[in-house]
N, C-alpha and C positions, 0 to 999 in steps of 0.2 A: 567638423571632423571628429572631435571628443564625442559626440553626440552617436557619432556612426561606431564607433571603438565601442562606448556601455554596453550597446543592442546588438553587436555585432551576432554575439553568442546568446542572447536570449531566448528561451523557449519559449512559444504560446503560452500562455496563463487559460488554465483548464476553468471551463463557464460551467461547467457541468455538479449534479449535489451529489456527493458523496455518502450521503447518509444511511441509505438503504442498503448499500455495498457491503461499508463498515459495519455494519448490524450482521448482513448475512456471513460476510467472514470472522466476525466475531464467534457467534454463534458455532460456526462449524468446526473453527481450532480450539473455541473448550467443549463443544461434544466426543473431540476425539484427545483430551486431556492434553494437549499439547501450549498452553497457553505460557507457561513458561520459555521454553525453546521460540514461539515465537515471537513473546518478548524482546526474547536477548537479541533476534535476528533483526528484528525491527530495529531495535537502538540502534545496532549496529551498523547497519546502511543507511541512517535519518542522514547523517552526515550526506552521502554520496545520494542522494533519493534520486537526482537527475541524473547520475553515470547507470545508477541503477536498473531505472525503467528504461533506459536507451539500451542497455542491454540486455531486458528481457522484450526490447522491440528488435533487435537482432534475431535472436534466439525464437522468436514468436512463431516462424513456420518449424519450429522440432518442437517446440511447445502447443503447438494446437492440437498433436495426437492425445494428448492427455486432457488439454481444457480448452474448452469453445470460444472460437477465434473471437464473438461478441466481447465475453469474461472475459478473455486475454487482455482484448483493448480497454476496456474498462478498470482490470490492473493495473496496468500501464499507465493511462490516465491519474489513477492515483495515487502514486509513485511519485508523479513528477513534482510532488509538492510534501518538504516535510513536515506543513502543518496537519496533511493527512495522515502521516503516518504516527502521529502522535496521537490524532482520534481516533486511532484504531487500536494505539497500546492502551488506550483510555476505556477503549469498548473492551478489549481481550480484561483486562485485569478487574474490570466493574463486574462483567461475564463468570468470573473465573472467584469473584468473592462472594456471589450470591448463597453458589451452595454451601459454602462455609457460614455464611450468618445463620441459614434454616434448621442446619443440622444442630 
């Protein structure tokens, strides 16, 4: 019974690499200078990563007019785990120091 209580609420564990995601979203929140802002928003829901991507799998048919339903899930996916959302403030702020070491 304790056994059935741990797993009761556990999500899938995503089998999926994340690496090429985080690269391409790294990339394109410091092409548009935003690497601070999303920063802070990232830290900020690391805590909640799982109430978070449940809510942007709610929201996902008013969110598909903006991003394609593939992307969406693919978000989503990487959401559900906050050791990804830590290799993505890792990519944003790596991203976000290079032009600063060249210039």
């Amino acid at each position: 019974m304790s056994m059935f209580i741990s797993q009761a609420f556990a999500a899938p564990q995503s089998q999926r690499d994340h690496r090429a995601l985080i690269e391409t979203l790294a990339t394109r929140i410091c092409a548009r200078r935003m690497a601070a802002p999303a920063v802070l928003l990232l830290e900020s829901i690391k805590p909640l990563a799982r109430l978070t991507s449940q809510l942007l799998l709610v929201l996902s048919p008013l969110l598909s007019i903006f991003v394609a339903a593939a992307r969406m899930d693919e978000v989503i996916d990487l959401l559900q785990e906050p050791h990804n959302i830590e290799l993505l403030v890792r990519a944003i702020e790596t991203r976000a120091a290079q032009p600063a070491q060249s210039a």
